[in-house]
C-alpha positions in Angstrom: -23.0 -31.2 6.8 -23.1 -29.7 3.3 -20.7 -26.6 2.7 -22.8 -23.9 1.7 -19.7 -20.9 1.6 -16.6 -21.0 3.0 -12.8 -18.4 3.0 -9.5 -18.9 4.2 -7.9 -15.8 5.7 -4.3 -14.9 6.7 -2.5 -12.3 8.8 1.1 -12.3 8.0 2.1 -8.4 8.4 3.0 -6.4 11.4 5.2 -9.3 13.5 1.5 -11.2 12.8 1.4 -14.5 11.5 -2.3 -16.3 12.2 -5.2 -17.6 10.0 -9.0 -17.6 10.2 -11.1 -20.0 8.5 -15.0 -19.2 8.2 -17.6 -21.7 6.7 -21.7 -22.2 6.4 -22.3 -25.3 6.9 -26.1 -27.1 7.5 -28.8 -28.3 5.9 -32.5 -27.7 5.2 -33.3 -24.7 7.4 -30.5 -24.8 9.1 -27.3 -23.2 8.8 -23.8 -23.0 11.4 -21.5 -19.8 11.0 -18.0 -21.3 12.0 -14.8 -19.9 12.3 -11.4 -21.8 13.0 -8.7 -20.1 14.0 -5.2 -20.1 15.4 -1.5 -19.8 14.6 -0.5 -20.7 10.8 0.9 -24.0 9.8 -0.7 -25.4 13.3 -2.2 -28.8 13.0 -5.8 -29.0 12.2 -6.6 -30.3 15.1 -4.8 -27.7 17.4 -6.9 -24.8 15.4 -9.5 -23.1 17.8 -13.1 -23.7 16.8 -15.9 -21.0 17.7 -19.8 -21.4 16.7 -20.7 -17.8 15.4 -24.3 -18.6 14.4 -26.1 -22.0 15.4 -29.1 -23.1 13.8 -30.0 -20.0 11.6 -31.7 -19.4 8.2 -29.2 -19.2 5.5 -30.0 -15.8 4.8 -29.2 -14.7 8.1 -26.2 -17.3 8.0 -25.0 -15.2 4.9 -25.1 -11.7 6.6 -23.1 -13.0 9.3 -20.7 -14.1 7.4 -20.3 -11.2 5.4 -20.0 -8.9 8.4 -17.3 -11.1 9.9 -15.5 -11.0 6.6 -15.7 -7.6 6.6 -14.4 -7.0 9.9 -11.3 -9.1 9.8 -10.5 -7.7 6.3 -10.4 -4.0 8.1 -8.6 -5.3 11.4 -5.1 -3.5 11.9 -3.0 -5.4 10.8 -5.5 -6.5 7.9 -6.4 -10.5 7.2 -5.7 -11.3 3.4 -7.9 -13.5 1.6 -5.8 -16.7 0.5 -6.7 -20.2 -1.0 -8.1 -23.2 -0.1 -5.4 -24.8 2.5 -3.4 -27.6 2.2 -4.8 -29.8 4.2 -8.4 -29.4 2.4 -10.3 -29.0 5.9 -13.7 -27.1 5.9 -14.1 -25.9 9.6 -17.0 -28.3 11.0 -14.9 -31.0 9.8 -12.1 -30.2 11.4 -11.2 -33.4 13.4 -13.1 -35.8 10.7 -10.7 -37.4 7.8 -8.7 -34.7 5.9 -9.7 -34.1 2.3 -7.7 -33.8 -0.6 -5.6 -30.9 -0.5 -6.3 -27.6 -2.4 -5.0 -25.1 -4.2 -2.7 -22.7 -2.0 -3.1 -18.9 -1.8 -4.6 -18.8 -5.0 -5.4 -14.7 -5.0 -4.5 -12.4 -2.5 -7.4 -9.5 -1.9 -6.0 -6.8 0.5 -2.7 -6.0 1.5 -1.4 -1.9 2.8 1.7 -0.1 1.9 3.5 1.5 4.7 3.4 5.4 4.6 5.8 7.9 5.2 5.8 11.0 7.3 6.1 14.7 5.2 9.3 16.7 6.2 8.4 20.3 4.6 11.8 22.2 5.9 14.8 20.8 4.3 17.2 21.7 7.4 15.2 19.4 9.6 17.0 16.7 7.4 20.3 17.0 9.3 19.6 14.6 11.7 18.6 12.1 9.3 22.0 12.7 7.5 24.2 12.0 10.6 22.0 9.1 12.1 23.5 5.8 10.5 20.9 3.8 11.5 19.0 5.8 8.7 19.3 4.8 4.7 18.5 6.7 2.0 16.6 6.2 -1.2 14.8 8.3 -3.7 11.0 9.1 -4.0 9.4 8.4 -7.0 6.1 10.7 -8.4 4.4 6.9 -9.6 1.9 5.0 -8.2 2.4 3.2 -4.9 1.2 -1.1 -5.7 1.7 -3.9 -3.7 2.6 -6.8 -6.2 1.7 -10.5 -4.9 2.7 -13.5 -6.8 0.8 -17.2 -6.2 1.4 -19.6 -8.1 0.9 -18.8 -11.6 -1.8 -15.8 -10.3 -0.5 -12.1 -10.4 -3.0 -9.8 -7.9 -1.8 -5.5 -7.6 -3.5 -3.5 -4.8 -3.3 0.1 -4.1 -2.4 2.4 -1.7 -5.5 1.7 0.1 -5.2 -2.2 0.4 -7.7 -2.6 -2.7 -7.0 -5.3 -5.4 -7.1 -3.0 -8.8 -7.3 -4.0 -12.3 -5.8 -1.2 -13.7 -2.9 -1.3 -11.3 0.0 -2.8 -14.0 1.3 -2.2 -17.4 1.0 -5.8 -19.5 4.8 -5.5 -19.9 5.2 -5.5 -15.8 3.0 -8.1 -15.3 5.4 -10.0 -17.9 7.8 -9.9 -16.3 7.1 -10.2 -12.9 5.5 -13.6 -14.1 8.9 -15.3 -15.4 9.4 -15.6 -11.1 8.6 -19.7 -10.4 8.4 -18.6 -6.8 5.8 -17.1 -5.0 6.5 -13.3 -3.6 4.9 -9.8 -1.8 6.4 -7.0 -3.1 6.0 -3.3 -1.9 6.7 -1.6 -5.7 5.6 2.1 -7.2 4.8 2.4 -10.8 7.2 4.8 -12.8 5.4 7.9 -14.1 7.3 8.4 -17.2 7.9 5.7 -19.6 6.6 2.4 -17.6 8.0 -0.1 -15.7 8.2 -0.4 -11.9 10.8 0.1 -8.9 10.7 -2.3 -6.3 10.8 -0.5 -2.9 10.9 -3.6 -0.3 10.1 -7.4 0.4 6.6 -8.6 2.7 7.4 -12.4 1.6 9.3 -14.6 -0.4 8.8 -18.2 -1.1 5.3 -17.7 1.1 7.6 -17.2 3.9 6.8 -13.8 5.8 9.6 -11.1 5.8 7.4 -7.9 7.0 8.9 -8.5 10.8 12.3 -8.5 10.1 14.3 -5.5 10.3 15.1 -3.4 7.4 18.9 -3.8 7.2 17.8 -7.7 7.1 15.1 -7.2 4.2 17.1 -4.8 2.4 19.3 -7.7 1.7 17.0 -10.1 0.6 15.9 -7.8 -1.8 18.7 -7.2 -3.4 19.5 -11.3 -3.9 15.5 -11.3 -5.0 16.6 -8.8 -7.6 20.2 -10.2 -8.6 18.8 -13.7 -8.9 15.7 -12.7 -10.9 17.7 -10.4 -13.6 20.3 -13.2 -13.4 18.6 -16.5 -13.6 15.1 -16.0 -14.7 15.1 -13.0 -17.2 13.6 -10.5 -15.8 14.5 -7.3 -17.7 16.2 -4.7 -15.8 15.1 -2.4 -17.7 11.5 -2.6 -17.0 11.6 -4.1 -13.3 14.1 -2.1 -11.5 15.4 -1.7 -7.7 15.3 1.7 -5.6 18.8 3.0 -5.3 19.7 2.5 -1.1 22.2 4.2 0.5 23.7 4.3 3.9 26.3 6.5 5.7 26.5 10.5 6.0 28.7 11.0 3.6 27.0 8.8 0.8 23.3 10.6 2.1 24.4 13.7 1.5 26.1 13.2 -2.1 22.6 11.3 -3.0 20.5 13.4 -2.2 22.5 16.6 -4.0 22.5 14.3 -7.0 18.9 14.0 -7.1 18.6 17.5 -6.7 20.5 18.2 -9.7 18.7 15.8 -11.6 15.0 17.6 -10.6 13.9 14.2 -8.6 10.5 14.2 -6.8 12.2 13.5 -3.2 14.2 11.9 -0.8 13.0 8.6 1.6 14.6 8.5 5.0 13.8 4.7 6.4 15.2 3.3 10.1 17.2 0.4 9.2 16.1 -1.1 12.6 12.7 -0.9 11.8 10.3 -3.6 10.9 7.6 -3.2 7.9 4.4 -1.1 9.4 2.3 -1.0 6.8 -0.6 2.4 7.0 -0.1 5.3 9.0 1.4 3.8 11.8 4.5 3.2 9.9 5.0 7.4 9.4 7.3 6.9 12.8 10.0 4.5 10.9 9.7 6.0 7.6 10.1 9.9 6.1 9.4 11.6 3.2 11.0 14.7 1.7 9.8 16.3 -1.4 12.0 18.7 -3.6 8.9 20.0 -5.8 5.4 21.2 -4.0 2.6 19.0 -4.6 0.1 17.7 -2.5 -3.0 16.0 -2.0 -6.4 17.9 -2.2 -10.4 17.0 -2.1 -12.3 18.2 -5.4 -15.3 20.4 -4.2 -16.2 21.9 -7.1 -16.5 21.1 -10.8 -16.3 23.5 -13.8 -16.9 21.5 -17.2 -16.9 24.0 -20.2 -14.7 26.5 -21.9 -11.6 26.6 -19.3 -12.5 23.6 -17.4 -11.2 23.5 -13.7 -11.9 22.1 -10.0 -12.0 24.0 -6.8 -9.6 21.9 -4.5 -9.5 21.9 -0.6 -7.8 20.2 2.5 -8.6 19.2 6.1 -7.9 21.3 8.6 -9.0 18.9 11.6 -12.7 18.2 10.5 -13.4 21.8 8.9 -13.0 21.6 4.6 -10.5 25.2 4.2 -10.5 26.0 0.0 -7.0 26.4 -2.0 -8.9 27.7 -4.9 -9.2 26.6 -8.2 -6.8 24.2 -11.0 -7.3 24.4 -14.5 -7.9 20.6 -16.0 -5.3 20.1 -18.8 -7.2 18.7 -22.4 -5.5 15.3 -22.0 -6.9 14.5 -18.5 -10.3 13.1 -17.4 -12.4 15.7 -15.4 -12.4 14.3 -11.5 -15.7 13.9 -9.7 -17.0 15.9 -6.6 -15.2 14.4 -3.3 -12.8 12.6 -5.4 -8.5 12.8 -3.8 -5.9 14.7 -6.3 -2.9 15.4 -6.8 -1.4 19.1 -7.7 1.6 20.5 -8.2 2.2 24.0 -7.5 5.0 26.6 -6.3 3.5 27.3 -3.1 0.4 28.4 -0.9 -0.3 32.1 -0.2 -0.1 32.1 3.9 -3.7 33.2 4.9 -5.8 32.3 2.2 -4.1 29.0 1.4 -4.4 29.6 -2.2 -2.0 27.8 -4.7 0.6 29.9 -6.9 0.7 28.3 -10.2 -1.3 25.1 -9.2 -0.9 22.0 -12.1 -3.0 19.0 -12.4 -1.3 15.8 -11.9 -4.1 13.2 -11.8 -6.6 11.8 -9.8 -5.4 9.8 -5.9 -8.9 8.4 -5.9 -7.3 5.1 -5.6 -4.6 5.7 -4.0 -5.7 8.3 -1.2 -8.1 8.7 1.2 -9.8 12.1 1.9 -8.6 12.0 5.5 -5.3 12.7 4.2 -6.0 15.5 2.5 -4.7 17.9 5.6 -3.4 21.2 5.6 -0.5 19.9 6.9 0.6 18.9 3.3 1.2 22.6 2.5 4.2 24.7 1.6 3.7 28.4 2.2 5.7 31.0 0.7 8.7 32.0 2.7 8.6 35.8 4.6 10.9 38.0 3.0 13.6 39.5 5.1 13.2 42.9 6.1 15.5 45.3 7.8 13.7 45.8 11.0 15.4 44.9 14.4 
């Protein structure tokens, strides 16, 4: 049988750790869809086989194995696409002589960040604080990128799971090529002068590390980090690693430091908790911001003179309007329906409008417009009155 397409998919994230192999194969007029499947670094001949389309016109042979791409790309937790595997099988040929081996998780296509949950009121912190089974770090106002290294390939995806080519600064990618190893890296891009903070390990050595706890992976990290400044000169000063810290005492002087220092927040992370990545992970991970900003859906566009957006969120499916945003001279004009971020002091209760709202940048990348929720907001506080 000729191979007409084939792709090799993993799942290593979310205690997962399975591939999927999916091939056309045929001849002539007619074309198999089949998919081999099954537990990775099984032998080829333990890998379940299934027949997804017998005997069809490679057209229709082409749809089919688009739309089962598709799907497994968007299952929870997502397949990745990865290289041609070691043992050089295509999937009808599963049990006939192996072929020369290929090249191994050459590019990796889609991979999630795990998100945190917003705490608005400061004083529900406490219990954070006094749980030790809690750490600490510090929340950075960048851009949240997975980094994945194979072999001598370098691939970035956003927040969204989306490979980007605009994800990394030439001087990151730099450096995070000196690494001979291959490694996943959960990272955000600094907003203010380059470089990137590395926030967590998914793999190292293309061995999984997402379903470990984080005590465990926190540790890896830092001997990641140690031996990569130490041994294979990776600048510090570029490629650096989020300050951690565990224990009441060292929570609370942390997090009064980064107030002093105007930081954008505070990350509270279970250290018994294995990596989640998307929403689901909100119940492991927290997110406390010391300035206002939020995430808002452009819905109108004002180019001209004073140009500005009108911004909104979601309150359950119904669009409610936090008025408008002037657009500073140095940034690009967002489109209609495209995610933002603004800064601002607060939102008037009622209205929801913004008090003193600044443009940050567009999210389009980065966030969907089903986060956009009213939930986000911080509303000014009531005055006290005297009345009993």
């Amino acid at each position: 049988m000729a191979i007409h397409k084939s792709i090799n998919l993993e799942c290593t994230t979310g205690g997962s750790y399975k591939e999927y192999r999916l091939s056309i194969e045929g001849s002539g007029a007619r074309w198999n869809v089949n998919a081999l499947w099954g537990k990775i670094g099984s032998k080829i001949g333990s890998l379940r086989l299934t027949v997804k389309g017998d005997g069809l016109a490679l057209a229709d042979a082409e749809k089919m194995f688009e739309k089962i791409v598709r799907k497994q790309l968007n299952e929870s937790p997502p397949y990745v696409v990865v290289g041609a595997k070691e043992d050089g099988q295509s999937v009808a040929d599963a049990t006939e002589t192996q072929a020369p081996a290929g090249a191994v998780r050459k590019v990796i296509a889609r991979v999630i960040p795990q998100l945190c949950a917003p705490v608005q009121d400061e004083r529900e912190l406490e219990k954070f604080f006094r749980d030790d089974n809690i750490a600490m770090e510090e929340k950075f106002n960048g851009k949240r990128k997975e980094v994945i290294k194979a072999s001598e390939h370098l691939s970035v995806t956003n927040k969204q799971g989306q490979t980007t080519g605009v994800g990394m600064l030439p001087k990151n990618k730099n450096e995070f090529l000196k690494v001979p190893f291959d490694f996943v890296m959960d990272t955000e891009d600094e907003p203010v002068g380059g470089g990137c903070v590395l926030l967590d390990v998914l793999s190292l050595r293309n061995r999984p590390t997402d379903a470990e706890k984080l005590v465990n992976r926190r540790q890896r990290l830092e001997e990641f980090y140690r031996e990569i400044t130490t041994q294979h000169g990776v600048d510090p000063k570029v490629i650096r690693l989020a300050e951690h810290v565990t224990g009441e005492t060292a929570k609370r002087a942390f997090f009064a430091r980064l107030k002093k220092v105007k930081a954008e927040g505070a990350i509270f992370k279970r250290l018994d908790s294995i990596y989640v990545p998307g929403e689901a992970g909100r119940d492991f991970w927290w997110k406390h911001k010391f300035q206002a900003t939020a995430s808002f859906i452009v819905t109108g566009v004002r180019i001209g003179g004073k140009s500005s957006i009108s911004v909104a969120v979601l309150d359950g499916l119904t669009r409610v309007s936090c008025g408008k945003c002037a657009i500073p001279a140095n940034k690009e004009m967002p489109e209609l329906n495209e995610t933002v971020e603004v800064r601002y002091i607060y939102a008037e209760r009622g209205t929801n409008s913004l008090n003193q709202p600044f443009y940050i940048g567009s999210r389009k990348d980065e966030v969907s417009i089903k986060e956009c929720v009213i939930g986000q907001l911080k509303y000014k506080q009531k005055e006290a009155t005297n009345e009993s």
